[in-house]
N, C-alpha and C positions, 0 to 999 in steps of 0.2 A: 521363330520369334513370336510374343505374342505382346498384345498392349490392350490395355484402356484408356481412352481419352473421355474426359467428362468437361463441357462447360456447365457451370452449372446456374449461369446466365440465361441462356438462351435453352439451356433441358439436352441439348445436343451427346448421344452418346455414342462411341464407336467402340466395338471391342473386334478383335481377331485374335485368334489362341493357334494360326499357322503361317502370318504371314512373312515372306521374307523381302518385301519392299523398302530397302531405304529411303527412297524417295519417296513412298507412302508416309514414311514415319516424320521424314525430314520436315512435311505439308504438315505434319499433327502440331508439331514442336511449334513451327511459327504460328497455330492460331493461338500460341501460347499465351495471348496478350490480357486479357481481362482475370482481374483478383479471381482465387478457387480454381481456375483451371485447374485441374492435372491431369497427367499424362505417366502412367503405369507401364515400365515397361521390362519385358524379359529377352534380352539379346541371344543372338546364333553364340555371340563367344562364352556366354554361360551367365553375363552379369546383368543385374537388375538395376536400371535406374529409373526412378521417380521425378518427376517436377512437378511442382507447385506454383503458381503464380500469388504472391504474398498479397494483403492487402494495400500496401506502398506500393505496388503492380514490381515488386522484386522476384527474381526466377529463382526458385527455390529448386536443388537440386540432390538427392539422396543416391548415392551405390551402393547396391549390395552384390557380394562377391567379396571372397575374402573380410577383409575388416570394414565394417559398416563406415561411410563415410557422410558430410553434408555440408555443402555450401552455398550464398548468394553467387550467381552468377547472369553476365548478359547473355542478349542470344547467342552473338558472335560464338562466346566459349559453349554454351550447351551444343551448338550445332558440330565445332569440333569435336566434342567430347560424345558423340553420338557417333561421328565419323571413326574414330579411335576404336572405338566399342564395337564397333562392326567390325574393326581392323581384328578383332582378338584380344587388346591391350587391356587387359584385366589384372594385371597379377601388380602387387603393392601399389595400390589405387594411389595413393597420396605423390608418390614421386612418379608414376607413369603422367598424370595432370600437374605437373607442379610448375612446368613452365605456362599453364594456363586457370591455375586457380592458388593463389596465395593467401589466399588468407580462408582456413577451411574452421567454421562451429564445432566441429568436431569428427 
């Protein structure tokens, strides 16, 4: 697994391009709090996901693997949807999340 996290508040930057910590990562996701965050990231199960924290402090959330996906979501869903992602659950993004993201940008 590899990630970047960048605050770009406080200059704060973390990259790792071997680790296999979820619970490192799970720590990255909740400083998710402040506008510009994001957190870049490439899973063991093959999928990339993205977050962004919006300037309305909204969690902005991108998949890549398979068909590009994107949606507002809260922690709650990003931290399952992290959990998932480790599980291997990759494959048709939209209905493997659909009991936890309904209404997807695109």
């Amino acid at each position: 697994m590899s990630f970047i996290f960048t605050n770009h508040k406080t200059g704060e930057n973390i990259k790792s391009d071997d680790s296999q910590n979820y619970d490192e990562l799970l720590a990255l996701l909740r400083k998710m709090t402040t506008p510009k965050n994001t957190l870049i990231t490439t899973l063991p199960s093959g999928i990339g996901l993205d977050f962004e924290v919006q300037e309305d402090g909204e969690l902005w959330i991108e998949f890549y693997g398979g068909e590009p996906s994107g949606a507002f979501v809260t922690m709650a869903e990003a931290e399952e949807v992290v959990k998932r992602a480790f599980q291997g659950i990759n494959k048709n993004i939209k209905n493997s999340y659909a009991d936890l993201i309904s209404e997807w940008e695109y």
